[in-house]
Z-matrix of the N, CA and C atoms (Angstrom, degrees):
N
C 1 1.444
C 2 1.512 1 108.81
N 3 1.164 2 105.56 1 129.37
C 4 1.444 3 99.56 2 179.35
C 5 1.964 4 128.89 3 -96.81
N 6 1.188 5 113.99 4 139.03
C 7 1.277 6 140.08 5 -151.80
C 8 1.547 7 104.90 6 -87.19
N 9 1.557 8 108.08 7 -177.12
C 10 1.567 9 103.36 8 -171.53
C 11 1.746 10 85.42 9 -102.89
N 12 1.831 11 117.67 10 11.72
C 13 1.567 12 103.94 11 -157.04
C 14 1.862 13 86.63 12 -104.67
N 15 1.194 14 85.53 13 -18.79
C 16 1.767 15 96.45 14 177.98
C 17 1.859 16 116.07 15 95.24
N 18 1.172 17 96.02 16 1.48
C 19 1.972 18 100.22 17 161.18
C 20 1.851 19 114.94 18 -112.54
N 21 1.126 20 103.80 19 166.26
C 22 1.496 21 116.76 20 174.12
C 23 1.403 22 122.26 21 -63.23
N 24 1.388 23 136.84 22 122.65
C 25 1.561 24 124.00 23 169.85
C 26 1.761 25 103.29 24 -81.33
N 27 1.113 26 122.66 25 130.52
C 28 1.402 27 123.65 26 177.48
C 29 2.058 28 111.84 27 -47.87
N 30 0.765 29 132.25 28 153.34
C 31 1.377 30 126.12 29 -156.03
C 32 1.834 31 92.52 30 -127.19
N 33 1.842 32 102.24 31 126.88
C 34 1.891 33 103.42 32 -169.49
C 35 1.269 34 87.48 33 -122.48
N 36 1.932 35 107.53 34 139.24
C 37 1.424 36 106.95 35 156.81
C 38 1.532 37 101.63 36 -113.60
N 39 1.528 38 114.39 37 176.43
C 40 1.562 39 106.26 38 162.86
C 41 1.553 40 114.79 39 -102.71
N 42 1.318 41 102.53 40 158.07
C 43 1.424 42 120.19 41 -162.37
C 44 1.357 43 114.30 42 -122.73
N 45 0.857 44 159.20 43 68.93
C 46 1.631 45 159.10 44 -149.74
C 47 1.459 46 114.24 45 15.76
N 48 1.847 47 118.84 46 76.39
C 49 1.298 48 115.60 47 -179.24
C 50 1.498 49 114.00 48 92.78
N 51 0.947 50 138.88 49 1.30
C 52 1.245 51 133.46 50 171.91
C 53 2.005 52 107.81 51 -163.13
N 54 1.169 53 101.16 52 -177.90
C 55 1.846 54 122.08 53 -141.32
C 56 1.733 55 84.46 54 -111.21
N 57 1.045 56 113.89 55 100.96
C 58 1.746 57 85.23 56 159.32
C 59 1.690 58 102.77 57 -147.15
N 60 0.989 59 97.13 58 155.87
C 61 2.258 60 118.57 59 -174.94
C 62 1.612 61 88.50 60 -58.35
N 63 1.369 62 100.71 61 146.37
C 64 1.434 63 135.64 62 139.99
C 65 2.172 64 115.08 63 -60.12
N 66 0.724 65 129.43 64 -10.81
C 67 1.262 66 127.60 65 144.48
C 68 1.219 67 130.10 66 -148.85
N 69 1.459 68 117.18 67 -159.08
C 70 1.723 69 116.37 68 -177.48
C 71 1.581 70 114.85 69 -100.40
N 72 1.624 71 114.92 70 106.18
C 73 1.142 72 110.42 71 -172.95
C 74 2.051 73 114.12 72 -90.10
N 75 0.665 74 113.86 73 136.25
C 76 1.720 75 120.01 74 -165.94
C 77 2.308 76 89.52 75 -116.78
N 78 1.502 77 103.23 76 72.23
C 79 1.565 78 122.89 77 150.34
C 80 0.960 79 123.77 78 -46.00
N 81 1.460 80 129.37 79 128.04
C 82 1.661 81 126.57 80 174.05
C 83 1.535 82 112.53 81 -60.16
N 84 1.032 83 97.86 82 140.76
C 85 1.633 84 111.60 83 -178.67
C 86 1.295 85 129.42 84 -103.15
N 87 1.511 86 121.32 85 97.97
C 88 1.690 87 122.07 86 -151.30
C 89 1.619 88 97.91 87 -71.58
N 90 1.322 89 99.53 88 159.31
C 91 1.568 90 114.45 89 -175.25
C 92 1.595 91 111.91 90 -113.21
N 93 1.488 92 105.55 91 -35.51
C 94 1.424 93 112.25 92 -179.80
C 95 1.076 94 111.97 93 -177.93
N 96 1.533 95 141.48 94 130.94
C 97 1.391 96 125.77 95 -127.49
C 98 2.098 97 76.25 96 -139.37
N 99 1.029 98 126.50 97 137.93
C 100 1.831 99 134.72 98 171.97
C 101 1.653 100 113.29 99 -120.71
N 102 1.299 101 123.85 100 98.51
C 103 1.005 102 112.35 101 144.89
C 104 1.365 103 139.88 102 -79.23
N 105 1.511 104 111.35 103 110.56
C 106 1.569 105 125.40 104 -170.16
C 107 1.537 106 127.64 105 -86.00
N 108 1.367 107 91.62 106 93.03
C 109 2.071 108 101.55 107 -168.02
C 110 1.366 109 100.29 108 -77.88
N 111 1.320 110 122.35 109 -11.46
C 112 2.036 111 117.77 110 -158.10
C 113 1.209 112 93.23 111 -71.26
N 114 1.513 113 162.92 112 -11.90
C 115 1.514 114 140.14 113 129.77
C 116 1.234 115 101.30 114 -82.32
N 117 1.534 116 113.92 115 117.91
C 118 1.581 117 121.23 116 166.85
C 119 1.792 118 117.86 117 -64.67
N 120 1.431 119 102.58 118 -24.82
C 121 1.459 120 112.83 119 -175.97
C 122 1.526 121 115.22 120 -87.89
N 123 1.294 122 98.02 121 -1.11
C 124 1.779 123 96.56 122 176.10
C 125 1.824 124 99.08 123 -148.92
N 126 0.773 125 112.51 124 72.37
C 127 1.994 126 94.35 125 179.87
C 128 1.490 127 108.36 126 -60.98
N 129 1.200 128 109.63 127 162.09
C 130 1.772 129 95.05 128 167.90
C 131 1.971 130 88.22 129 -132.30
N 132 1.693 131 113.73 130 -166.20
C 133 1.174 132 132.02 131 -154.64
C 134 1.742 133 84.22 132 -146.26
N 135 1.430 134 126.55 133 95.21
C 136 1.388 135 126.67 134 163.57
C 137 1.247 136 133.50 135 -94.74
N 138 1.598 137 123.44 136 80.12
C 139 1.307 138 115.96 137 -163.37
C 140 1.704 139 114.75 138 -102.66
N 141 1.601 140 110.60 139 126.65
C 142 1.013 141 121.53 140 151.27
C 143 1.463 142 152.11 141 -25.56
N 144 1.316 143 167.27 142 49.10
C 145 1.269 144 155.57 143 -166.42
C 146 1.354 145 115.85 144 -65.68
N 147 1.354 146 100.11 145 147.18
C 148 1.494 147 114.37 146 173.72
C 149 1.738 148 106.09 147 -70.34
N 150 1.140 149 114.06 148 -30.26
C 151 2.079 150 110.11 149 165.63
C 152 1.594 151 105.41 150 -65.57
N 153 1.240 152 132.59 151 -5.28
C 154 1.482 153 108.69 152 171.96
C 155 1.400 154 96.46 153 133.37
N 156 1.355 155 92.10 154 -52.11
C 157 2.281 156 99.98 155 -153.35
C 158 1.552 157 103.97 156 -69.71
N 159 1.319 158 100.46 157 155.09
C 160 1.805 159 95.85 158 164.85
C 161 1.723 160 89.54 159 -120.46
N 162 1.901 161 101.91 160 162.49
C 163 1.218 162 121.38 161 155.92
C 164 1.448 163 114.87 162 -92.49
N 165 1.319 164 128.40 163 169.41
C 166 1.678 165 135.46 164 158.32
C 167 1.140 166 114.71 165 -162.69
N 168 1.593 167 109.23 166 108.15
C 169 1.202 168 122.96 167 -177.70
C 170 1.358 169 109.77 168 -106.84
N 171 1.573 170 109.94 169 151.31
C 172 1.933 171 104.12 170 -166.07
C 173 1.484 172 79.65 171 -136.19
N 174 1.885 173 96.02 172 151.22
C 175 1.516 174 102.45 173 151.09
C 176 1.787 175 110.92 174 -149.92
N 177 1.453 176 98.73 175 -151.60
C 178 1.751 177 80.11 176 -174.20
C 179 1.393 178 110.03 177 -110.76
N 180 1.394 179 122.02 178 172.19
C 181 1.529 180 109.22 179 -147.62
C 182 1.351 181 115.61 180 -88.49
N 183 1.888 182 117.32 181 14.36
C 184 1.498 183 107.01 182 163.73
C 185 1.671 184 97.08 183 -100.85
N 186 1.494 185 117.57 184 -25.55
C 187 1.649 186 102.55 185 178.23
C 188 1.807 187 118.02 186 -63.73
N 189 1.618 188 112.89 187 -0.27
C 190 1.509 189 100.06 188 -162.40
C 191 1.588 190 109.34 189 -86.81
N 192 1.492 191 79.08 190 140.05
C 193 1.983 192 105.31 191 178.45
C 194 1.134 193 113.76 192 -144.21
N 195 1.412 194 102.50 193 144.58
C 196 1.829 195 98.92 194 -172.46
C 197 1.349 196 103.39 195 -96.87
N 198 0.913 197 130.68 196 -15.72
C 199 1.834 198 120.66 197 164.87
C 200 1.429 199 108.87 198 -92.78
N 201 1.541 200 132.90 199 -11.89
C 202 1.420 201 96.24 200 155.91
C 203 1.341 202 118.46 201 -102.48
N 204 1.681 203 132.30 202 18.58
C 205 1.283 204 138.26 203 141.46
C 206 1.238 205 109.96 204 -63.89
N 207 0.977 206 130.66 205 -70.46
C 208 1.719 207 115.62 206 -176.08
C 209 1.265 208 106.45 207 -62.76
N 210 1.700 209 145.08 208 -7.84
C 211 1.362 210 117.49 209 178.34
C 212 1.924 211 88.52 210 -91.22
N 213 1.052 212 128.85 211 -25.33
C 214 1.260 213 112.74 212 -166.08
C 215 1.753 214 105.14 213 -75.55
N 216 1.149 215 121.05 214 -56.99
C 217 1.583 216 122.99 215 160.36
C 218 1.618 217 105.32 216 -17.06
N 219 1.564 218 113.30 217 -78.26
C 220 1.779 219 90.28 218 170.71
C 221 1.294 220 140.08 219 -82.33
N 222 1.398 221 120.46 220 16.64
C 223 1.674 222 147.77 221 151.21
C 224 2.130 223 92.15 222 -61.18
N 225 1.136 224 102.95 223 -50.63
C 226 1.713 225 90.49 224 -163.75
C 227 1.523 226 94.50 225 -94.80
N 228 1.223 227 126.67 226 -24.57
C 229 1.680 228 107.44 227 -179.72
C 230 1.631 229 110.02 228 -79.02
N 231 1.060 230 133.23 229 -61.43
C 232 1.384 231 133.28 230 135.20
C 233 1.047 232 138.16 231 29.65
N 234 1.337 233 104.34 232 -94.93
C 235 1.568 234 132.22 233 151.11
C 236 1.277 235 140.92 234 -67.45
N 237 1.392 236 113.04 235 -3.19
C 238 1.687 237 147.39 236 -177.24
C 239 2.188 238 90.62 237 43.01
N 240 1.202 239 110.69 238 28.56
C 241 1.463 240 91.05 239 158.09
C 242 1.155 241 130.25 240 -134.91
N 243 1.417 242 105.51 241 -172.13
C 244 1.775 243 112.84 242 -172.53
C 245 1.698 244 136.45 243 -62.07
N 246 0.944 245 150.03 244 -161.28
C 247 1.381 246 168.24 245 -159.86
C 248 1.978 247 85.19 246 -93.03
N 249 1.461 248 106.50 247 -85.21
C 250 1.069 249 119.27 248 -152.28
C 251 1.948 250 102.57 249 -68.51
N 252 1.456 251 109.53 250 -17.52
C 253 1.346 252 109.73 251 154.64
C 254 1.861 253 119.24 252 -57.06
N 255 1.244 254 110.00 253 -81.12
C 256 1.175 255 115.87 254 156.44
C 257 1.950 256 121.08 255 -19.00
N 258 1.084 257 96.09 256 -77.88
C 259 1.798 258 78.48 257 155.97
C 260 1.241 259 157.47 258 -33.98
N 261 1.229 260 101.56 259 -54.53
C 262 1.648 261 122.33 260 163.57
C 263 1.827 262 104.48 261 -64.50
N 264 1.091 263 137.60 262 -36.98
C 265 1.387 264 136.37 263 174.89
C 266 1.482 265 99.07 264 -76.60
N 267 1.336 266 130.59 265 -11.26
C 268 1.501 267 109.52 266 -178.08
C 269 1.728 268 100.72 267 -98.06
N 270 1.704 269 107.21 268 -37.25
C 271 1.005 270 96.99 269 176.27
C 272 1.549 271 117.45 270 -63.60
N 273 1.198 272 125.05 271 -40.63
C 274 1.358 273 111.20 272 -165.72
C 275 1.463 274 123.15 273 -72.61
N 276 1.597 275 119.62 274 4.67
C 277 1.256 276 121.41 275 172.91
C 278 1.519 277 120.83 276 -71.71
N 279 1.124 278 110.54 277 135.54
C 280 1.388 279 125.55 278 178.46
C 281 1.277 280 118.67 279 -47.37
N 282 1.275 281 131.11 280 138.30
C 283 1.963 282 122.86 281 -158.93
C 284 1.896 283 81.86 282 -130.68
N 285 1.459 284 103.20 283 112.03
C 286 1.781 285 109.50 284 168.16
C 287 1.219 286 108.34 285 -103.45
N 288 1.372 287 131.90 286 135.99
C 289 1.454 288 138.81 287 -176.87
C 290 1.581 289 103.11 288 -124.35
């Protein structure tokens, strides 16, 4: 189905007890994942793939987290986009209280 971001969200039904996709998704497969503290003022999140490429995502040193560096690394391999892509999709999600 197509989005206002312009790719497909994978589509889930339930199945007796568990979550599973309507097709076969083939996920990048990390090889070796570096968190890089040697600038304290910028860390980044350097992850490896088993296809060759690496990601490197940076932020500033009160935003750093190592699970939302590695989820953003496969937010940009994934999605083949940027920082400020990734942003704009976080901002535009709906906030329920």
């Amino acid at each position: 189905m197509p989005t206002k971001f312009g790719y497909e969200l994978p589509q889930f039904y339930f199945a007796g007890g568990s979550i599973t996709m309507d097709y076969n998704h083939n996920y990048p497969k990390v090889e070796k994942i570096i968190y890089n503290l040697k600038n304290p003022e910028k860390p980044a999140t350097i992850c490896y793939w088993c296809d060759g490429t690496k990601t490197v995502v940076r932020c500033s040193k009160e935003e750093f987290n190592k699970e939302s560096g590695l989820a953003q690394c496969f937010l940009k391999k994934c999605l083949d986009c940027s920082r400020k892509d990734i942003k704009k999709l976080i901002d535009s999600a709906d906030i329920q209280e």
